[in-house]
Structures are given as C-alpha cells and as structure tokens.
N, C-alpha and C positions, 0 to 999 in steps of 0.2 A: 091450500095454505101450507099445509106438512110438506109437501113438493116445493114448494118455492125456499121457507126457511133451510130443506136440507142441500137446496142447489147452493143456497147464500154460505151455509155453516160448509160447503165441501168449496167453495168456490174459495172460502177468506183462506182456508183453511190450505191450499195448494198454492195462494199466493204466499201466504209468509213462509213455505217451503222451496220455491223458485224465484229464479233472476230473472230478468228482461220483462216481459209480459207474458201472462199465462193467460192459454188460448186453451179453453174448452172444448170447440170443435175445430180445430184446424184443418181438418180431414173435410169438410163441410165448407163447397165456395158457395159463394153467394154474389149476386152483382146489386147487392146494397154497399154503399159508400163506408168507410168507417170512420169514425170519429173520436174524437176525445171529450170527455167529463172529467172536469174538475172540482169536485167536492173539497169546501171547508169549513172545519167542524173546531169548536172549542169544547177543552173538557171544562164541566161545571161538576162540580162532584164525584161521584163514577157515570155519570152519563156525557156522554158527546152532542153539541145542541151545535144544528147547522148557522152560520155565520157570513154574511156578507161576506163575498170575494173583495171588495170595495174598501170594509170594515180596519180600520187602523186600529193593533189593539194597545191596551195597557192597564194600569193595573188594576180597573172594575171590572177586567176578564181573569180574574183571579180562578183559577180551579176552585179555592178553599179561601178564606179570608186571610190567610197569611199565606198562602201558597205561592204558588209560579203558576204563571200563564202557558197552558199548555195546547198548543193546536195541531192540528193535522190537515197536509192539503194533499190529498190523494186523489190519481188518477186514475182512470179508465178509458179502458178502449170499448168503445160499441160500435154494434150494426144496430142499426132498424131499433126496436125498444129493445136491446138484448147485449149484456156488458159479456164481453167476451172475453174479459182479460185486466188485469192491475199491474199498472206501467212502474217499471223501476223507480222513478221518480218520483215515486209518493212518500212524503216524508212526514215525521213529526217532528216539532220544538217544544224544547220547555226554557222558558224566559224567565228568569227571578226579576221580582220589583227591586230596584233600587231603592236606597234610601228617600231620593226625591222625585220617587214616583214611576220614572221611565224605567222601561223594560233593559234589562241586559244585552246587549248586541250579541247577536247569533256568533258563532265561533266558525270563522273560515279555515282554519286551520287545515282539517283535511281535506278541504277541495285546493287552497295554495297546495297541500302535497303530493294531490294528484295531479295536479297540473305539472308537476316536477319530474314526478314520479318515471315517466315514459322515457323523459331528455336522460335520467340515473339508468334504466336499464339498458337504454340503445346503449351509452359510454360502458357501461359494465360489459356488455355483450362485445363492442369492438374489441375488449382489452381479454375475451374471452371465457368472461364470466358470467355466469346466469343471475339475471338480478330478478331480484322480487321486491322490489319497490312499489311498482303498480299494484303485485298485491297486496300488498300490504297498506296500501293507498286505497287500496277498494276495499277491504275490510271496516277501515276507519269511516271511509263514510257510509257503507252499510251500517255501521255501527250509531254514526251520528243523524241518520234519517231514519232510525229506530226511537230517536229520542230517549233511549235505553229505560223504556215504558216495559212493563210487563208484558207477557204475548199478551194478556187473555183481554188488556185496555186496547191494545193493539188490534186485532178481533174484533172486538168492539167495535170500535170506529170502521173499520170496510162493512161489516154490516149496515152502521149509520148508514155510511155513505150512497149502500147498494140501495137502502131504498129510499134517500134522496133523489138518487139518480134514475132510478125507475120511474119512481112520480113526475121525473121531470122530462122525461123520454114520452109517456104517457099524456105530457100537456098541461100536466098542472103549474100552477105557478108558489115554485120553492126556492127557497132562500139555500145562498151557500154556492148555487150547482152552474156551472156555465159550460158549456156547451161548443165545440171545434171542428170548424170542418175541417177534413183532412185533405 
C-alpha cells in the first residue's frame, strides 16, 4: 500500500509540474493498446466524490451551501491496468449559482483567444515581428483549466481520480470513469 500511495503522491505530483502527458516509463514499450480514462469528480466540501460523466449539474452540487459548483474532468492515459500519464486536457471549473438557480456559463474567453492567437503571430511574424500571442493564449488557459484552485485541492483530485480509475481498469463497477479506446 506505501508503494502504490508514493507512486500516486510522485505521479500527481510530476503532472502538475509538466505539459502534454507525463509518461513514467517511456523508456519501457509494450504491445498493450493505450487508452484514455476520463474521471469526473465534484468537489463536496474538501473531498472530491466521483460523479456521473452523464450527470448535468446545478446548484444541489454546491461545494458548500452557498458555494460554487466546483468539478474536475481529468484524464489519463493507460496501458493494461497502469495510468501512464495526465493528459493536458484535464481541467477544472467552478460555476457560481445564479440567482435563479442555473449555473454560470463557463468563460470561453481564452480558448476564442487561442484560436486567434496563431492567425496574430503568423501576421506579426510576416511584418517581422516575434509575437507571443499563442503564449500568452496558453497561459490563460492553463490558467483557466486550473480553475485557479489551490495545488493542494488540485492534488487532491488526480489522486481521486487515480484510484477511480484503477478500480475501474481492475473491473469493478465505479461511477465517474469511462473508458477510450485509442
């Protein structure tokens, strides 16, 4: 058990410090398929409780009774029962209740300005100028699939997630976790 929590605490632990997908053994082939797990978790207090992918939420998914609705849909890459890596694409939200009831609409904002982003640099670059738009555009939405949570909630949750998706690589039947072939 000390083995597996220190694999999980170095595992979360290299993801919230790299981009793309962190690969454990990459040095290491194998001719098992790889796959994707999609883990979704709501926060209910300081614990993260796994959640229908299905699940439409609002405001009885409150964190807190006056809180914001706060969730996380993080992925993984596996082989065989064994998460190899936490894909860029894992993000959190946190959603205020409105007045009457519905959730807040997520903020597109930095992904319209990464999609802009590339067309500003290419023009900047003809005109021979180095543009940082894109970065600046990756920033913002690293910033906003952070849900700008604490690391240590942040944490949290890939743990959740890991042994969600363990149990669910294992056979068992767990809420939350679905499953991609690649």
């Amino acid at each position: 058990m000390v083995g597996f929590q220190s694999r999980c605490a170095s595992s979360v632990g290299r993801r919230l410090e790299q981009t793309g997908v962190e690969t454990q053994r990459e040095h290491f082939m194998t001719t098992q398929a790889r796959r994707i797990a999609g883990c979704h978790l709501l926060l209910r207090g300081n614990r993260w409780m796994p959640v229908s992918v299905n699940k439409t939420l609002g405001a009885k998914d409150r964190c807190s009774p006056d809180g914001a609705v706060i969730s996380a849909y993080l992925s993984a890459v596996v082989e065989g029962d064994t998460i190899v890596g936490w894909m860029k694409n894992s993000a959190f939200s946190v959603q205020e209740v409105q007045p009457d009831g519905t959730l807040a609409p997520l903020d597109l904002t930095p992904a319209k300005l990464a999609l802009q982003a590339d067309s500003a640099d290419m023009k900047a670059s003809k005109a021979g100028i180095v543009g940082i738009s894109s970065l600046i555009a990756g920033r913002r939405i690293q910033e906003q699939n952070s849900g700008k949570l604490p690391s240590k909630l942040r944490e949290a949750a890939f743990e959740r997630a890991t042994v969600q998706i363990l149990d669910k690589l294992q056979g068992h039947s767990v809420v939350g976790v679905l499953l991609y072939d690649g």
